[in-house]
TORKOLNU-10214 format. One record per atom (N, C-alpha, C): residue number from 1; chain; atom name; z, x, y. Coordinates in nm, 3 decimals, decimal comma. Example, Ala and Ser with C-alpha at 12.3 -4.5 7.8 and 13.67 -1.06 7.14 Angstrom:
BEGIN
<rec k="1" c="A" a="N" up="0,780" east="1,319" north="-0,569"/>
<rec k="1" c="A" a="CA" up="0,780" east="1,230" north="-0,450"/>
<rec k="1" c="A" a="C" up="0,780" east="1,320" north="-0,330"/>
<rec k="2" c="A" a="N" up="0,708" east="1,285" north="-0,225"/>
<rec k="2" c="A" a="CA" up="0,714" east="1,367" north="-0,106"/>
<rec k="2" c="A" a="C" up="0,787" east="1,290" north="0,003"/>
***
This chain:
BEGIN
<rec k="1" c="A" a="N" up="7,101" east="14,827" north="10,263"/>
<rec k="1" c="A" a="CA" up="7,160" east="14,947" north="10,318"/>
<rec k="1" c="A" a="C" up="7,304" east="14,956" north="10,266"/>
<rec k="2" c="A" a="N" up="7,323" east="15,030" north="10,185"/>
<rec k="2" c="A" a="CA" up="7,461" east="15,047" north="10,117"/>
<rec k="2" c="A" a="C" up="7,569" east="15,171" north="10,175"/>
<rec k="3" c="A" a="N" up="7,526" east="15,245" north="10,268"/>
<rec k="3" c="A" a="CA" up="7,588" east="15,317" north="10,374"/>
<rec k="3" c="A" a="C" up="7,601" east="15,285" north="10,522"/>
<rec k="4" c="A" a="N" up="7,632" east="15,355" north="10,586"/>
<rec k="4" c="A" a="CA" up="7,612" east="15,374" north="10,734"/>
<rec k="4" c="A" a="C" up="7,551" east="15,507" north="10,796"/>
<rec k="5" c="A" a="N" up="7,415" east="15,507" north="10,841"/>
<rec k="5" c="A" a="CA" up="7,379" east="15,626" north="10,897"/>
<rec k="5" c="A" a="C" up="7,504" east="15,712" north="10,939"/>
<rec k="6" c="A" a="N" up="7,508" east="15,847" north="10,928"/>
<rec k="6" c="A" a="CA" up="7,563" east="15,930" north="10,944"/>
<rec k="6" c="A" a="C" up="7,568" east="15,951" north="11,135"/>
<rec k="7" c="A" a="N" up="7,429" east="15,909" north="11,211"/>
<rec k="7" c="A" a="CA" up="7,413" east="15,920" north="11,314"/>
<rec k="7" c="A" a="C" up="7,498" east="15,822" north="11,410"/>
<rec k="8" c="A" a="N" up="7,468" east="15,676" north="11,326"/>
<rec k="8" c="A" a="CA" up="7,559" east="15,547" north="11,360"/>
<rec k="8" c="A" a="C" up="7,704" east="15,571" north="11,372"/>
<rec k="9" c="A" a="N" up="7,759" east="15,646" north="11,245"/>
<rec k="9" c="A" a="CA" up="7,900" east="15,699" north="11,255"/>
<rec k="9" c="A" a="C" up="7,961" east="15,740" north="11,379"/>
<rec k="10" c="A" a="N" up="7,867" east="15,867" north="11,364"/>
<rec k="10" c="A" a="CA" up="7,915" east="15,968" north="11,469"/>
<rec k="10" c="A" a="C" up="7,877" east="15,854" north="11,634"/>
<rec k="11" c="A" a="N" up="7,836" east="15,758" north="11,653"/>
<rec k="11" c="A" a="CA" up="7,817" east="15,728" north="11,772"/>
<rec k="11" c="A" a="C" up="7,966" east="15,607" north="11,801"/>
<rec k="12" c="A" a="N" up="8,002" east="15,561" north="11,683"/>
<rec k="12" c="A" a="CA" up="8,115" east="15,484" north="11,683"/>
<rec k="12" c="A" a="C" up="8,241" east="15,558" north="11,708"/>
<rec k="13" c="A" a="N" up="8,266" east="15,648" north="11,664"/>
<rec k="13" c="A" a="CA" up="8,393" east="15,754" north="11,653"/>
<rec k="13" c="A" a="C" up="8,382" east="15,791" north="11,805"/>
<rec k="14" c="A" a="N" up="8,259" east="15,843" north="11,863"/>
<rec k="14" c="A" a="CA" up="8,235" east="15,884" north="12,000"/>
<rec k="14" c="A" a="C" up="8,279" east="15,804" north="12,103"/>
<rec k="15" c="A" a="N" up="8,237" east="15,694" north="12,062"/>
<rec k="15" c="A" a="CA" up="8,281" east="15,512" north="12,168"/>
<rec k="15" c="A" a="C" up="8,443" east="15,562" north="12,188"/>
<rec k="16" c="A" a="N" up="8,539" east="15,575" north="12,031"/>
<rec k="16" c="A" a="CA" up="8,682" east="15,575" north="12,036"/>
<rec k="16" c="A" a="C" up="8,707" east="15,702" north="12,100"/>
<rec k="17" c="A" a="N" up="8,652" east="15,733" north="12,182"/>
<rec k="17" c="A" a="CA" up="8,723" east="15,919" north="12,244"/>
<rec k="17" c="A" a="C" up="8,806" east="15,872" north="12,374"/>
<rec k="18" c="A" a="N" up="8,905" east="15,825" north="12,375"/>
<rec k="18" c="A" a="CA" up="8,995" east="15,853" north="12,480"/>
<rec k="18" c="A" a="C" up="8,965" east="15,890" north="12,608"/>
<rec k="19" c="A" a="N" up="8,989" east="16,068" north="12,582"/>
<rec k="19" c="A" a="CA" up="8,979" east="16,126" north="12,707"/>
<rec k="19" c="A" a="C" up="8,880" east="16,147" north="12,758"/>
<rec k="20" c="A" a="N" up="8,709" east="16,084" north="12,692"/>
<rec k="20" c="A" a="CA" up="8,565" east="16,058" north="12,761"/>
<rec k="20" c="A" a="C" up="8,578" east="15,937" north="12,820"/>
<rec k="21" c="A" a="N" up="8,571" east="15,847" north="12,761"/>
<rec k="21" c="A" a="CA" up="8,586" east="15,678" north="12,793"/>
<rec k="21" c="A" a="C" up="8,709" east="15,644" north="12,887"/>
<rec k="22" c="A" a="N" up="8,796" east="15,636" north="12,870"/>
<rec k="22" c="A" a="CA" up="8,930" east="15,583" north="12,884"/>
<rec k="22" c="A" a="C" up="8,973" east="15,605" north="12,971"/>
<rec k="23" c="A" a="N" up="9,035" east="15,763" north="12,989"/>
<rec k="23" c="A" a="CA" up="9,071" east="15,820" north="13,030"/>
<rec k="23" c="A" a="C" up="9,068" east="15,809" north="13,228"/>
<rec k="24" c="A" a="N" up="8,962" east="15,835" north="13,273"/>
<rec k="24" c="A" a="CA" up="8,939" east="15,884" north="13,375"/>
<rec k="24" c="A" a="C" up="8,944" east="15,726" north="13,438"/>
<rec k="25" c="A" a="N" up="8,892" east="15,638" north="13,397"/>
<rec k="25" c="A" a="CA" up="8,972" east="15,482" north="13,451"/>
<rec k="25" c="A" a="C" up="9,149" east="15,467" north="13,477"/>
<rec k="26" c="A" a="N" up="9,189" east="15,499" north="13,410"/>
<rec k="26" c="A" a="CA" up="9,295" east="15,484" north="13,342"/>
<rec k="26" c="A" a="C" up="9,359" east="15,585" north="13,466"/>
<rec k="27" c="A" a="N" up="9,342" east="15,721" north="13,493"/>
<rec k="27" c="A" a="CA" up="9,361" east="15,809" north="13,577"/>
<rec k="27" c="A" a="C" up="9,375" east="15,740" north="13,707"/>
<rec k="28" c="A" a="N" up="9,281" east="15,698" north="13,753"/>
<rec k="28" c="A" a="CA" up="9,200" east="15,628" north="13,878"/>
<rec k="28" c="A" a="C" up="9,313" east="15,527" north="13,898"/>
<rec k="29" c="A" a="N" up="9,298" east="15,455" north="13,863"/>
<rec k="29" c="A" a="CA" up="9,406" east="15,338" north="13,833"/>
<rec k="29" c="A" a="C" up="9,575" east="15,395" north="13,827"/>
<rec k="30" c="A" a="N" up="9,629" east="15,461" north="13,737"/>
<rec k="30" c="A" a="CA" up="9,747" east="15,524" north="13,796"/>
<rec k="30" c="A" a="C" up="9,789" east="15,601" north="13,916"/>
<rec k="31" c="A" a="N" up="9,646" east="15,676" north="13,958"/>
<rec k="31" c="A" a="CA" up="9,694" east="15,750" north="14,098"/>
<rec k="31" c="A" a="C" up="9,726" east="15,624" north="14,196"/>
<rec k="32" c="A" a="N" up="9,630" east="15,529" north="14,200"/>
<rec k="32" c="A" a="CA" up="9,641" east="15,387" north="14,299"/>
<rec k="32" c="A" a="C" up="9,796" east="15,315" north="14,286"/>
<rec k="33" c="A" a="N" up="9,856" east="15,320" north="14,183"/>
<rec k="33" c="A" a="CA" up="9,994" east="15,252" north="14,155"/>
<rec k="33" c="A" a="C" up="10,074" east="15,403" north="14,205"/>
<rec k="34" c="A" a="N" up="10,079" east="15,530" north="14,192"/>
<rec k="34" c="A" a="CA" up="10,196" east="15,562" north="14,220"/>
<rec k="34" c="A" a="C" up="10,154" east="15,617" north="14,359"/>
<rec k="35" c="A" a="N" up="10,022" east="15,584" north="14,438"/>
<rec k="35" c="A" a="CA" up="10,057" east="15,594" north="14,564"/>
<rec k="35" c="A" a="C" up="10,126" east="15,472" north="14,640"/>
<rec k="36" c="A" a="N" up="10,093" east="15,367" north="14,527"/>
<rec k="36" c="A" a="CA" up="10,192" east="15,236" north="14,617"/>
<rec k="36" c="A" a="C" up="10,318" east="15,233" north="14,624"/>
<rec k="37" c="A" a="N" up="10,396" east="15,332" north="14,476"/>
<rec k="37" c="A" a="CA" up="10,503" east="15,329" north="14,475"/>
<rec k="37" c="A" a="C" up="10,527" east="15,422" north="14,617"/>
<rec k="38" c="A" a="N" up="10,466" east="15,518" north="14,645"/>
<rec k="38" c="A" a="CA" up="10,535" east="15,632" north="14,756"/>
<rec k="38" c="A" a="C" up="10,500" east="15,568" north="14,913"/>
<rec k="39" c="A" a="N" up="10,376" east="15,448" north="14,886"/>
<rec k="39" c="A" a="CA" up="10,402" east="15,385" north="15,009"/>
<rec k="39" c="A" a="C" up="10,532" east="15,280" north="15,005"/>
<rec k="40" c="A" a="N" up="10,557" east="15,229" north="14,924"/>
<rec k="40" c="A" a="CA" up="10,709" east="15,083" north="14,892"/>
<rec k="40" c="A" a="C" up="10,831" east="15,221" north="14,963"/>
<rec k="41" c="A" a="N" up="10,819" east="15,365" north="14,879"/>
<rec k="41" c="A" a="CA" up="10,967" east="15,431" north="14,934"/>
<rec k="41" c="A" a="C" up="10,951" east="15,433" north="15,065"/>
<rec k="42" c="A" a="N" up="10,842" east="15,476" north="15,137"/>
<rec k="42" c="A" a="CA" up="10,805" east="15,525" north="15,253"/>
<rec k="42" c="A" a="C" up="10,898" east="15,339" north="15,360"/>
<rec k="43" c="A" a="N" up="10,856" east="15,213" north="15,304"/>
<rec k="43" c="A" a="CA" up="10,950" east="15,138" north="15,347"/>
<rec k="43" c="A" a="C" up="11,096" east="15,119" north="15,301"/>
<rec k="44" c="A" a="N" up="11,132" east="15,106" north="15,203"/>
<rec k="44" c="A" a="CA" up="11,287" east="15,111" north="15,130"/>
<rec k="44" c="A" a="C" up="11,310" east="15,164" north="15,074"/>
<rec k="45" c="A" a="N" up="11,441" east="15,209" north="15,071"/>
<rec k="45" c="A" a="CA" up="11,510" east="15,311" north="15,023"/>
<rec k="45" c="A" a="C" up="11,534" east="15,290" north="14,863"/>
<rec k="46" c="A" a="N" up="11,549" east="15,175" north="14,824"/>
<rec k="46" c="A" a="CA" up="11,573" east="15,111" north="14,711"/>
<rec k="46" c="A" a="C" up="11,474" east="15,016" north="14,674"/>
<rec k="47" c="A" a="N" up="11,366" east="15,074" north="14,598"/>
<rec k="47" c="A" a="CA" up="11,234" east="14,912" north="14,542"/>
<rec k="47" c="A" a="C" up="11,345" east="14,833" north="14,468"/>
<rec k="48" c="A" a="N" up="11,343" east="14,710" north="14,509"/>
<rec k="48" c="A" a="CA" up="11,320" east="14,578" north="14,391"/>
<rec k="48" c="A" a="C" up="11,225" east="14,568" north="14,325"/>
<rec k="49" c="A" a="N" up="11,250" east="14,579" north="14,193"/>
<rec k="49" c="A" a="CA" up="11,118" east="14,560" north="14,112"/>
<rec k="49" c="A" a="C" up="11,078" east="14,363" north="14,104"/>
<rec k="50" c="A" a="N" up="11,160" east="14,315" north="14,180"/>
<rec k="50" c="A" a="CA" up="11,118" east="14,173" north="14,185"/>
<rec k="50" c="A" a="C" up="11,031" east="14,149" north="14,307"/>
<rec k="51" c="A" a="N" up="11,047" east="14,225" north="14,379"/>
<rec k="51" c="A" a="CA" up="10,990" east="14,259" north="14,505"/>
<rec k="51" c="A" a="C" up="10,857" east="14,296" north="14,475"/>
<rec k="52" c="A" a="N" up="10,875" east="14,372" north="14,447"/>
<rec k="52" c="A" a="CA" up="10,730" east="14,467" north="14,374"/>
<rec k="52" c="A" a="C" up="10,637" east="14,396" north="14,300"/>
<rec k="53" c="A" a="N" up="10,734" east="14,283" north="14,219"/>
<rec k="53" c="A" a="CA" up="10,630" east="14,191" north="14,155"/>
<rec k="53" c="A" a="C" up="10,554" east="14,085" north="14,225"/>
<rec k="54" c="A" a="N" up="10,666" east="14,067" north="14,345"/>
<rec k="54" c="A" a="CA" up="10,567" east="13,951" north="14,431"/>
<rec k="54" c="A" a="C" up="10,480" east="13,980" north="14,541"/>
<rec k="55" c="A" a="N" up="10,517" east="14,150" north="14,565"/>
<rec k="55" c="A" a="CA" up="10,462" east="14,152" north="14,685"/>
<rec k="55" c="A" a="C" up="10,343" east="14,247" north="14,590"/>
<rec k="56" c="A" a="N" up="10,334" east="14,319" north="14,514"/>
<rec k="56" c="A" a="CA" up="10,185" east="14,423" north="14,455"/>
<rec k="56" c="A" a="C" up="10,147" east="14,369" north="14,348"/>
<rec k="57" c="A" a="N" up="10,243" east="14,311" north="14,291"/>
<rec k="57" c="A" a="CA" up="10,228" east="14,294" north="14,109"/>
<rec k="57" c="A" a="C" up="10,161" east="14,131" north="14,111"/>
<rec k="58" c="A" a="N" up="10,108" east="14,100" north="13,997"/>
<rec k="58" c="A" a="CA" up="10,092" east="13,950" north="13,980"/>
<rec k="58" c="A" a="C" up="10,141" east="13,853" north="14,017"/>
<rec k="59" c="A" a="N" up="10,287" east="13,879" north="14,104"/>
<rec k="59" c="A" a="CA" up="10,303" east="13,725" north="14,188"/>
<rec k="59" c="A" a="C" up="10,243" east="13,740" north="14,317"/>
<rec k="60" c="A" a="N" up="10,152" east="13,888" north="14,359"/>
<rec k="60" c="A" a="CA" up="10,126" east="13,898" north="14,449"/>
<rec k="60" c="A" a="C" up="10,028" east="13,785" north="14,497"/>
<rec k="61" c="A" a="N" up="9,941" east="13,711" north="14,394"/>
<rec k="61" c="A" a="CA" up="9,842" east="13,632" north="14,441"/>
<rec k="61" c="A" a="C" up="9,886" east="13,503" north="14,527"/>
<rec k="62" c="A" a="N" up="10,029" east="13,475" north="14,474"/>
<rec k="62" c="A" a="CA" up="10,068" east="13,351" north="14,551"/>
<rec k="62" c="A" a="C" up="10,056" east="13,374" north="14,704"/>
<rec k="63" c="A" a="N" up="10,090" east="13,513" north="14,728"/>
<rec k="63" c="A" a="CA" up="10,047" east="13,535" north="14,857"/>
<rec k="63" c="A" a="C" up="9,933" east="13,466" north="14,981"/>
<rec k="64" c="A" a="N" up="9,838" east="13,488" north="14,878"/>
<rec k="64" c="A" a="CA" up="9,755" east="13,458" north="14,919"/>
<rec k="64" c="A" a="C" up="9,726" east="13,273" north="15,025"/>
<rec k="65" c="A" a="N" up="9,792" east="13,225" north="14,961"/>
<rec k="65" c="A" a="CA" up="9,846" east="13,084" north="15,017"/>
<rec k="65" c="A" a="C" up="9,928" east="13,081" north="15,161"/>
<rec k="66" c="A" a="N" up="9,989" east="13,195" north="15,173"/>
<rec k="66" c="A" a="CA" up="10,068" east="13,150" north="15,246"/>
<rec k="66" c="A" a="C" up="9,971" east="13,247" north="15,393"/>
<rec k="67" c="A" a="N" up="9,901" east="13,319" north="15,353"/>
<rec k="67" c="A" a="CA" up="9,754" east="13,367" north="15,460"/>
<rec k="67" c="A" a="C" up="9,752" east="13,280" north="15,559"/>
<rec k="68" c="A" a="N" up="9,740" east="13,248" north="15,728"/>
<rec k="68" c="A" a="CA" up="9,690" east="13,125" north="15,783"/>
<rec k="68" c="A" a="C" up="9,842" east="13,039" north="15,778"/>
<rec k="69" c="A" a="N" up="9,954" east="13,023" north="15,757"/>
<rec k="69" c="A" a="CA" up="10,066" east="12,929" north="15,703"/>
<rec k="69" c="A" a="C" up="10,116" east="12,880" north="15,872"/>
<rec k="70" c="A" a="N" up="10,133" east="13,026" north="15,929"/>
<rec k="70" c="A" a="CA" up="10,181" east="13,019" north="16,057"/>
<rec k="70" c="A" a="C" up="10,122" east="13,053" north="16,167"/>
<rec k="71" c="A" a="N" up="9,984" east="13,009" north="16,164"/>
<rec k="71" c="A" a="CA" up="9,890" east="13,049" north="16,246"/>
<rec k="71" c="A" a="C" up="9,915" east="12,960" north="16,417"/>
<rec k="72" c="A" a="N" up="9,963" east="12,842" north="16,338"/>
<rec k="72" c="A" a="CA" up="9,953" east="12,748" north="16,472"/>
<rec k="72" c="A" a="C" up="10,127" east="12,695" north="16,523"/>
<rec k="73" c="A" a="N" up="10,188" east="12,796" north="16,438"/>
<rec k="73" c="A" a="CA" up="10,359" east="12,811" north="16,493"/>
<rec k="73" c="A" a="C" up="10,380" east="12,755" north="16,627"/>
<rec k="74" c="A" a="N" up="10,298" east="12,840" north="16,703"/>
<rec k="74" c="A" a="CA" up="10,340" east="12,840" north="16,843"/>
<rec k="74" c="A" a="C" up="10,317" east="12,669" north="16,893"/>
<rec k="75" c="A" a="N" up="10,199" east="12,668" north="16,877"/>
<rec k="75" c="A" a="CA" up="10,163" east="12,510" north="16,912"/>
<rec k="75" c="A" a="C" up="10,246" east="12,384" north="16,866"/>
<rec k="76" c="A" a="N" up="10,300" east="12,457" north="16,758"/>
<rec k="76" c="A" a="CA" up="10,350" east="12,319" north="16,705"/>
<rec k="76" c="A" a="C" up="10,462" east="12,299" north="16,727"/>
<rec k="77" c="A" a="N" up="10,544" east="12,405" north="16,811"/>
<rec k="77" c="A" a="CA" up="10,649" east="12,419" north="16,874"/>
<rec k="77" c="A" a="C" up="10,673" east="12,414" north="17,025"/>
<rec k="78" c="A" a="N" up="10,593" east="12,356" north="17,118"/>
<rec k="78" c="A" a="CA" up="10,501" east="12,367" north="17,205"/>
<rec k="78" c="A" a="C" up="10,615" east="12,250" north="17,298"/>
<rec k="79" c="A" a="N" up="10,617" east="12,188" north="17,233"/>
<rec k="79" c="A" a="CA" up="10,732" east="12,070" north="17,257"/>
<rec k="79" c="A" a="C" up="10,847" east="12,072" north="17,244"/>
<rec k="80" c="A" a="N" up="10,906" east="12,125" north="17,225"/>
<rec k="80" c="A" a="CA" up="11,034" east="12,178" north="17,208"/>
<rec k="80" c="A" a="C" up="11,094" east="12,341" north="17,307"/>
<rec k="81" c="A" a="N" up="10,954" east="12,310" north="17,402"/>
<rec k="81" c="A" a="CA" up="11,057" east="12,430" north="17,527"/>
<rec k="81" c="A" a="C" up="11,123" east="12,397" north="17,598"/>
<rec k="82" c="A" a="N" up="11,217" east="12,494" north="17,623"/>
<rec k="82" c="A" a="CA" up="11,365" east="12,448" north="17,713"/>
<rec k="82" c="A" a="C" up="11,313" east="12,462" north="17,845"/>
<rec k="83" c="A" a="N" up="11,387" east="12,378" north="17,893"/>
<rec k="83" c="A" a="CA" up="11,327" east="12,329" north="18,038"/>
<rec k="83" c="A" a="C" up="11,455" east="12,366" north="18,176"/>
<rec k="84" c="A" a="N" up="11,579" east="12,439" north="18,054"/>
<rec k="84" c="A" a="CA" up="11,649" east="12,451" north="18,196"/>
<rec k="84" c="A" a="C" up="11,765" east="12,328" north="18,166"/>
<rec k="85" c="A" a="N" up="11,904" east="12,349" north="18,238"/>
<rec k="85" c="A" a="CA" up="12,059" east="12,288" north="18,173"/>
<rec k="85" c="A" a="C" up="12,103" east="12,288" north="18,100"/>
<rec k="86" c="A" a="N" up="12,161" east="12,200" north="18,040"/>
<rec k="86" c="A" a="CA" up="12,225" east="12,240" north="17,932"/>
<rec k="86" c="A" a="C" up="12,362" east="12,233" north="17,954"/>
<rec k="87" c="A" a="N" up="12,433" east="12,220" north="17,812"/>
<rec k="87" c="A" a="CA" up="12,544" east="12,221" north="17,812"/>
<rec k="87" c="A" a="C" up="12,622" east="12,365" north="17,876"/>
<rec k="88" c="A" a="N" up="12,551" east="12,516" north="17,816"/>
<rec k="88" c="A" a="CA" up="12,576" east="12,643" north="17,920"/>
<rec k="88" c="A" a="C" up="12,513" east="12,676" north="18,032"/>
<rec k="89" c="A" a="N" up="12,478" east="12,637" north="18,097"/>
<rec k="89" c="A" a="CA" up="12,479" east="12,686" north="18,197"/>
<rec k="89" c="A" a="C" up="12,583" east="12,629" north="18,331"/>
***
């Protein structure tokens, strides 16, 4: 075969169409980021974009660790209630 079907062509060039393929992902996906940006203003007046990176962006996953961190706060502080005297009163 010393060519390329003419049909084959036209189905490769079709694959590269942008605004069929691409596009409407690509859409989808930007509306989702600049509603996060208008939820971040909706909290501060001023984004940190370092902020942004840890709390939406790819450092967001470290997050994930700290899920559960302070679950048992209370308990473990449980021992340490004031009981009353003190130097003020």
């Amino acid at each position: 075969m010393k060519f390329i079907p003419p049909e084959l062509v036209d189905m490769i060039a079709d694959y590269h169409d942008y605004d069929k393929y691409c596009k409407p992902a690509h859409k989808l996906l930007l509306k989702d980021i600049l509603d996060n940006i208008k939820d971040m203003s909706e909290i501060m007046p001023t984004i940190n974009p370092v902020l942004v990176w840890q709390c939406w962006g790819p450092g967001a996953k470290h997050l994930e660790n700290m899920v559960g961190l302070y679950d048992d706060y209370e308990a473990d502080m449980a021992h340490f209630d004031y009981e009353g005297g003190g130097w003020y009163n």
